[in-house]
N, C-alpha and C positions, 0 to 999 in steps of 0.2 A: 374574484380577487386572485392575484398573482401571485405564485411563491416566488420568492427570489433564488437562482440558484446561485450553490455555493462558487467562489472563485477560481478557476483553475489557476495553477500557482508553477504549474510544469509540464512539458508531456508525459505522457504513459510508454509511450514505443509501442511494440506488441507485448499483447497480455498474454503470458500462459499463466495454468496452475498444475500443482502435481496431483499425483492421484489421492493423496490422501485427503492433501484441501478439498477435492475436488467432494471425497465420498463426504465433509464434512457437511459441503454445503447443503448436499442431498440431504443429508441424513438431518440436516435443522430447516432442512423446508426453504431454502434462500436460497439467494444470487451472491454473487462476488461484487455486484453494482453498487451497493451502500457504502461498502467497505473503501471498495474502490474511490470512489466521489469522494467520501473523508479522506482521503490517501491524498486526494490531487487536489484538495481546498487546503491541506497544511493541517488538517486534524490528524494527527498523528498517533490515537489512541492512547496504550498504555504503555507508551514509552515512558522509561525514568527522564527526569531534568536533562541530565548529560546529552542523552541520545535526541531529545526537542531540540536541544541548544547544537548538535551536529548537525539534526536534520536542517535547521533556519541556513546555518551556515553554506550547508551543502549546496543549498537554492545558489544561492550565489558563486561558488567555487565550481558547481555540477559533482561533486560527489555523489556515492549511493547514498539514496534515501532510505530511509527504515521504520514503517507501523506497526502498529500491535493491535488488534483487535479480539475482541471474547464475543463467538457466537451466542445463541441462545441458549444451547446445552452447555456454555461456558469451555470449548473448545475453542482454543487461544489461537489466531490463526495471524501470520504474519504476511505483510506485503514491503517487498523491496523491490525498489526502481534502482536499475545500475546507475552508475558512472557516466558520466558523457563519452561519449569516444573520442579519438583523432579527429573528427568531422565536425564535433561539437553536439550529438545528439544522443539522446536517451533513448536504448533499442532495444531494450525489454525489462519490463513489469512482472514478477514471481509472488502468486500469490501459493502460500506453502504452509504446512504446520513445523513449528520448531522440529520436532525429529525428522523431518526431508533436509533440513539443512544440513 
């Protein structure tokens, strides 16, 4: 049996992460891939209302996009996709904990 997967909804650009993201994932046994794939299917985690109702919008406009995710030790990790640029393309994906911002 097939899983479906979820719909990509935008590109990514390139993926960095900072270093604190980075020790989190270590530190809860994970990848950036789950979060990620929610990020680019339009699950936006735990964003408030506001910031859903930005992101929809954003799809369409090319604004930065913005997720919220809580690993398994409940360290809150964010991922933002820029802006499109002059060319029309999205050039890098930041996955980060709130204090790197």
């Amino acid at each position: 049996m097939k899983t479906q997967q979820p719909a990509i909804r935008f590109p990514l650009g390139q993926v960095v992460c900072t270093p604190g993201a980075f020790g989190a994932f270590e530190r809860n046994k994970t990848t950036p891939i789950p979060y990620l794939s929610r990020h680019l299917s339009g699950d936006w985690g735990e964003v408030c209302e506001e910031d859903r109702s930005t992101n929809e919008e954003a799809l369409k406009t090319g604004a930065r996009l913005f997720s919220v995710y809580r690993l398994p030790d409940e360290t809150t990790i964010w991922v933002i996709t820029e802006a499109v640029n002059e060319q029309g393309v999205r050039e890098v994906t930041t996955l980060l904990l709130p204090e790197d911002y």
